[in-house]
C-alpha positions as a Python dict, from the first residue, in 0.01 Angstrom:
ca = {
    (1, 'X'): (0, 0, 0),
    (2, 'X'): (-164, -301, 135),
    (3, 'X'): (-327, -319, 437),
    (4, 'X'): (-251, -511, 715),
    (5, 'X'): (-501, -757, 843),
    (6, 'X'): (-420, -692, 1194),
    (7, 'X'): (-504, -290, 1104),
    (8, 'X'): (-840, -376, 1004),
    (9, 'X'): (-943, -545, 1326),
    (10, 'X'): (-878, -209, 1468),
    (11, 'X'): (-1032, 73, 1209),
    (12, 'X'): (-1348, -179, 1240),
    (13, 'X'): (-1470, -20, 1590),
    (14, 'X'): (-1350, 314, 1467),
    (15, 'X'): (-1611, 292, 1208),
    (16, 'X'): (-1878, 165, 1398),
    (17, 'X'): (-1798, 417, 1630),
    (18, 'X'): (-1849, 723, 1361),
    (19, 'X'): (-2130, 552, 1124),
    (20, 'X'): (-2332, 542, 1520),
    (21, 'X'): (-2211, 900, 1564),
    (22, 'X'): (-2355, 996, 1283),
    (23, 'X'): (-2645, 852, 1301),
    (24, 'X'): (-2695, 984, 1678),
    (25, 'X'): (-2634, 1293, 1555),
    (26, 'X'): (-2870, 1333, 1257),
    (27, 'X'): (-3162, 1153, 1433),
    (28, 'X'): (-3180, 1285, 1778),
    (29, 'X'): (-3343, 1619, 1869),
    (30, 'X'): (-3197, 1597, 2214),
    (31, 'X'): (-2892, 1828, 2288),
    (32, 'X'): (-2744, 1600, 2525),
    (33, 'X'): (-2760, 1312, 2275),
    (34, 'X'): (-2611, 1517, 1983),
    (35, 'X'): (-2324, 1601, 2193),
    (36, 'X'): (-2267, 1244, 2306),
    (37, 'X'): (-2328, 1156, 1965),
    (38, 'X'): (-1992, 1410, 1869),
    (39, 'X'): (-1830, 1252, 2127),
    (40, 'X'): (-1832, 938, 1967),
    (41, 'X'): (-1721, 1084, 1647),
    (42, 'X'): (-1408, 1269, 1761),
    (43, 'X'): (-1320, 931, 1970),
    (44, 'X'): (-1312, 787, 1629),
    (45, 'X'): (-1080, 1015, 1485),
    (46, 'X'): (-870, 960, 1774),
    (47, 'X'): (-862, 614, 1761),
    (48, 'X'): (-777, 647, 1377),
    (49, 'X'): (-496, 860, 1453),
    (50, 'X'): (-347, 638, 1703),
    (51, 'X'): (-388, 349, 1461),
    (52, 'X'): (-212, 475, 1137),
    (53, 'X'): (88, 596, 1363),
    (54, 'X'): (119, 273, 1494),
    (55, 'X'): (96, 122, 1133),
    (56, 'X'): (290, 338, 952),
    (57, 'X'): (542, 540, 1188),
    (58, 'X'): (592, 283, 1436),
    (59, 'X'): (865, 471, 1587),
    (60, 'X'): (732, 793, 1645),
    (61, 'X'): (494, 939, 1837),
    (62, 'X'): (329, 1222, 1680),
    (63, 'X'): (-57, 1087, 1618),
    (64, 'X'): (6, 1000, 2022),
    (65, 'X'): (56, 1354, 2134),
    (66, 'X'): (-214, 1465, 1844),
    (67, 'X'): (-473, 1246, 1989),
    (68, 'X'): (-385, 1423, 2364),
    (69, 'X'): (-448, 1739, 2212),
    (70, 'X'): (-745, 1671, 2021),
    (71, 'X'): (-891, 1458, 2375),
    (72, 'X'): (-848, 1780, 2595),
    (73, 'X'): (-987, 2031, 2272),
    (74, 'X'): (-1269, 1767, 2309),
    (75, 'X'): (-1280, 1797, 2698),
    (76, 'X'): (-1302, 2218, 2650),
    (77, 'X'): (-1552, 2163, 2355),
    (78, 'X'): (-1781, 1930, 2587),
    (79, 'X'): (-1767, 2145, 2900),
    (80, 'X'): (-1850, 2460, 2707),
    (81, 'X'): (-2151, 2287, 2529),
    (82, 'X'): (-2286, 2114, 2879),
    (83, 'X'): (-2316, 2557, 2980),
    (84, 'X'): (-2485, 2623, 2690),
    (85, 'X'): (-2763, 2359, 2721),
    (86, 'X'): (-2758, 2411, 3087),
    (87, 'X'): (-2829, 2790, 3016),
    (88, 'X'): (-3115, 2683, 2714),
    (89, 'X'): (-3267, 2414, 2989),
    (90, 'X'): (-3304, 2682, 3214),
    (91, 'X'): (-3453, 2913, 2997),
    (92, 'X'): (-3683, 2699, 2789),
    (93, 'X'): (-3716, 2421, 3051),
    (94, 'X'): (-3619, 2113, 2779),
    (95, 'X'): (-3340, 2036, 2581),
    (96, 'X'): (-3509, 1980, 2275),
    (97, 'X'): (-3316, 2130, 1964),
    (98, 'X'): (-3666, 2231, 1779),
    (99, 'X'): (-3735, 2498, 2092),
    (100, 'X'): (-3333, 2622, 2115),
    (101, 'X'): (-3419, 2757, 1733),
    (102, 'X'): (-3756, 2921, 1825),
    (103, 'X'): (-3529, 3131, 2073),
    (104, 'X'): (-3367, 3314, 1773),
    (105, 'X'): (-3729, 3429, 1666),
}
């Protein structure tokens, strides 16, 4: 299969988008930046679902409606995580990730 030209000028920004994620994600100790940091990383999955259905199905609309579900999962995930640090941040008064694991001691 070769790929189009065209394709690549689109799976470009989807993997800048997960090589940052990544990167955020390893490097930062801050909650909130980890979980923007996933953000960016399940955008990029989305974006590469949306792109090889366009590509190779262009008829059909399956990685469409898969990329709806995985955006409100993704929506759920994020809310649920914003309560959690919101809980730790109350508790331990910072968001750091290094205090959140000297809770479990």
């Amino acid at each position: 299969m070769t790929m189009d030209l065209s394709m690549l000028w689109y799976l470009v920004p989807s993997v800048i988008m997960f090589t940052a994620g990544v990167f955020g994600f390893i490097t930062r100790r801050n909650m909130i930046a980890m979980l923007i940091s996933l953000e960016l990383i399940l955008n990029s999955a989305d974006l590469n679902f949306v792109i090889f259905n366009r590509f190779l199905f262009p008829g059909q609309m399956e990685g469409m409606i898969f990329t709806l579900f995985a955006i409100a999962i993704a929506a759920a995930e994020t809310a649920v995580a914003i309560a959690i640090i919101i809980n730790i941040y109350r508790s331990l008064g910072n968001t750091d990730i290094n205090s959140a694991k000297e809770m479990r001691h």
